[in-house]
N, C-alpha and C positions, 0 to 999 in steps of 0.2 A: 616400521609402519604399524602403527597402534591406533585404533578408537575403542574409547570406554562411552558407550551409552548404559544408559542410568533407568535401568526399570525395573521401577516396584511391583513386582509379583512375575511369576511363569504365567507369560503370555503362551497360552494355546499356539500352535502353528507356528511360535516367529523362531523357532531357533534353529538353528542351522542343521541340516541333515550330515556334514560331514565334512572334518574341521578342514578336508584339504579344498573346500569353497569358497579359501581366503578368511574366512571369520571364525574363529575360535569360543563358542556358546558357554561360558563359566557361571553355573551357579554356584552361592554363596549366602549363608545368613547373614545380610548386612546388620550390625549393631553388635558384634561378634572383637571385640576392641580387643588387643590392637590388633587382630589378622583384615578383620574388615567393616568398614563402620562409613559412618557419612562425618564430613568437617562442616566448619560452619556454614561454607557456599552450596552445601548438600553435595557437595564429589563423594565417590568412594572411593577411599583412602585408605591402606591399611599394609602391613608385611605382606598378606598374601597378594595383596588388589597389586602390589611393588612386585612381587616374585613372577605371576603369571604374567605381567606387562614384559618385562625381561624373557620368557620364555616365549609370548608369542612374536617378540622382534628376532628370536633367534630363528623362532620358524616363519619366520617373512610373513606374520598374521594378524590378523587385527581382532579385535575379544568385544566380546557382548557380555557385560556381568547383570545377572540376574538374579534379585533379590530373592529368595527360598527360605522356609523356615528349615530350620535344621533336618528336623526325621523325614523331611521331604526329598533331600538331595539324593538321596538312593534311591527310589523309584523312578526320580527324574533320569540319573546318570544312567540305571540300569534301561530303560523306556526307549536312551537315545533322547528325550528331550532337551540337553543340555552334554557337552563332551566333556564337561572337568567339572567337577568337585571341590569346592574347597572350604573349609569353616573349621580349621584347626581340629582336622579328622583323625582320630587316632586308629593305625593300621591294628587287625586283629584278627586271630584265625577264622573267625567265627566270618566277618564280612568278607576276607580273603575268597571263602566260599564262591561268592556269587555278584565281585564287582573287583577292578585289578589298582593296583595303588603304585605312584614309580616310589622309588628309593625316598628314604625318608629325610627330610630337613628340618626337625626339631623334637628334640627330648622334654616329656613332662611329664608331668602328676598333676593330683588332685589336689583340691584343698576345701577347706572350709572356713567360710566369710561370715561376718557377725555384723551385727551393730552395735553399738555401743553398751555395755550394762549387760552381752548376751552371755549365750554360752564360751567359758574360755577352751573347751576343748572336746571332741568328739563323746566322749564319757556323759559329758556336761548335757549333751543332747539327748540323754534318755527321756522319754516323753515330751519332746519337744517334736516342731514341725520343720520338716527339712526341705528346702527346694532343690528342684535339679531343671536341668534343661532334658525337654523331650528325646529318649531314644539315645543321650548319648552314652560314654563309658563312667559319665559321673552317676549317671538313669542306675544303669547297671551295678555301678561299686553299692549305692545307695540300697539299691533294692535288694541285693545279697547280703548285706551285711545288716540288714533294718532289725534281723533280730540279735544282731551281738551288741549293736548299740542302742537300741529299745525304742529308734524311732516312732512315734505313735501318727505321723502320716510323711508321707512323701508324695510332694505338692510340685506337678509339672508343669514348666515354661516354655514359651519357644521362642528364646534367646533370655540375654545377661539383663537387659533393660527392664521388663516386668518382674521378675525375681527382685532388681535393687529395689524397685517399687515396694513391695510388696515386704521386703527385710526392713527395709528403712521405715515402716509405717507398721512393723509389730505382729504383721499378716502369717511371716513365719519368720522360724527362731536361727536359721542356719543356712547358706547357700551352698553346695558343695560342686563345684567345678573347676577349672582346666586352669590354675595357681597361675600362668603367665599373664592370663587377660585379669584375671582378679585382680593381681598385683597390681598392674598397669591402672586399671578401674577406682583402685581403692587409694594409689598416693597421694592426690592432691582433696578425701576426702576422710578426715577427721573422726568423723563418725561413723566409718566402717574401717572391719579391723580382719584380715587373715590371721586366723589363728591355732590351724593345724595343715603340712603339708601331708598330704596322703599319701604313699608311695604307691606309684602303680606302673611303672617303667614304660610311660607310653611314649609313642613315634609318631610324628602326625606327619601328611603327605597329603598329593592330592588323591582323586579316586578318578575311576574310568569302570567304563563299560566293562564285564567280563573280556579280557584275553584283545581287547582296544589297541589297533597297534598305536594309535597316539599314546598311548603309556609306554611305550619302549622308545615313542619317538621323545617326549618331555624328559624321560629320564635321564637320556645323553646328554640332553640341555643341560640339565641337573647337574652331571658330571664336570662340565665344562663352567657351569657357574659360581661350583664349589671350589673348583682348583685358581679358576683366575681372583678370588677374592670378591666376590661379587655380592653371595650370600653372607658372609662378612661382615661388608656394610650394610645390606640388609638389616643384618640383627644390631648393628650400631645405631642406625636410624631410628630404629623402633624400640629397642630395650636402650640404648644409652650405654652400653658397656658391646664391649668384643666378646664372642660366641668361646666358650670355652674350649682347650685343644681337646679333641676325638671327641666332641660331641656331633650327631651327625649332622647340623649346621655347614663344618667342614670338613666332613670326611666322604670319600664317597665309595658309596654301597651299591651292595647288590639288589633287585627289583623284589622287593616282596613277594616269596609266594610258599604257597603249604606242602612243598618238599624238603 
């Protein structure tokens, strides 16, 4: 039993105070391709919008997805305005801190996107202008590392669509973010080009509340949707190819946390 309603922005008051109310409150940056984006009938569609549908049928519940800009989803989840989290979040001690994440379900890095004529490689961007998306781990790699590659600004988004904007029209010289959705973003366009992977060994998951027992409850989900082959297809559906073996796609893990 599932309903996806479809609203553009955190409405004040509508989200549910606790997910065992029958309705499960997910926010999410939609435009975030492929975890979660709008198709052409305006649905939201995407790996995650597929993943949490599957978990809240396993918890007999129905989901409310809410359109969030990214650096917003953590004031929300921690606030209690919304009970999950998702926008291809990469788990990390630093947020471990003071919000709980279940077991992780896909391995990445970073990368950096050009358009055509641009920089061929990170070096290439000295004195050039880098974008990133607000607040995330590409914020972060960007902004610690601005002096080893001589970035002369780093120019914040909130989300993938004003950045292509903005690359594709000379605004800046470099996008650097999360290589799955760029990838996905850039095959059927000619004139944008990935052209360095960044290592950065991230895990993305969902997020919850600090110590939220629906994070202990998603994660068993989690368990159970990795062993019967579920998230599998997931990653068929959406990347086109089978999830590599012992990537955590299908392997199942323990629940993140700073012990």
């Amino acid at each position: 039993m599932r309903r996806l309603t479809l609203a553009l922005g955190l409405l004040a008051g509508t989200a549910a105070s606790g997910w065992a109310q029958d309705t499960l409150t997910v926010g999410a940056n939609i435009g975030n391709v492929p975890w979660e984006f709008q198709d052409e009938t305006g649905q939201f569609v995407g790996f995650e919008i597929d993943l949490v549908a599957a978990v809240a049928e396993r918890l007999g519940v129905e989901v409310e997805t809410v359109n969030i800009p990214f650096n917003g989803l953590f004031s929300a989840v921690q606030s209690g305005r919304i009970d999950i989290a998702t926008s291809s979040i990469t788990i990390t001690d630093e947020r471990l801190k003071s919000v709980s994440f279940a077991q992780p379900y896909y391995d990445s890095d970073q990368s950096l996107t050009v358009a055509e004529g641009g920089p061929a490689s990170l070096e290439e961007m000295k004195n050039k202008v880098v974008g990133v998306d607000t607040g995330s781990t590409g914020d972060m790699w960007a902004t610690e590392q601005q002096g080893t590659y001589g970035f002369s600004e780093i120019r914040r988004y909130e989300g993938l669509a004003p950045a292509m904007l903005d690359l594709t029209a000379g605004r800046i010289d470099g996008y650097i973010s999360d290589i799955p959705a760029l990838l996905y973003y850039v095959k059927d366009k000619p004139n944008l080009k990935v052209v360095a992977r960044i290592e950065t060994g991230e895990k993305y998951s969902m997020m919850f509340a600090k110590d939220a027992e629906l994070a202990t409850q998603v994660n068993a989900v989690l368990d159970d949707l990795k062993t019967e082959g579920v998230m599998a297809q997931l990653h068929e559906k959406w990347f086109g190819l089978a999830p590599d073996a012992g990537t955590s796609t299908v392997t199942v893990l323990p629940m993140p946390s700073l012990d």
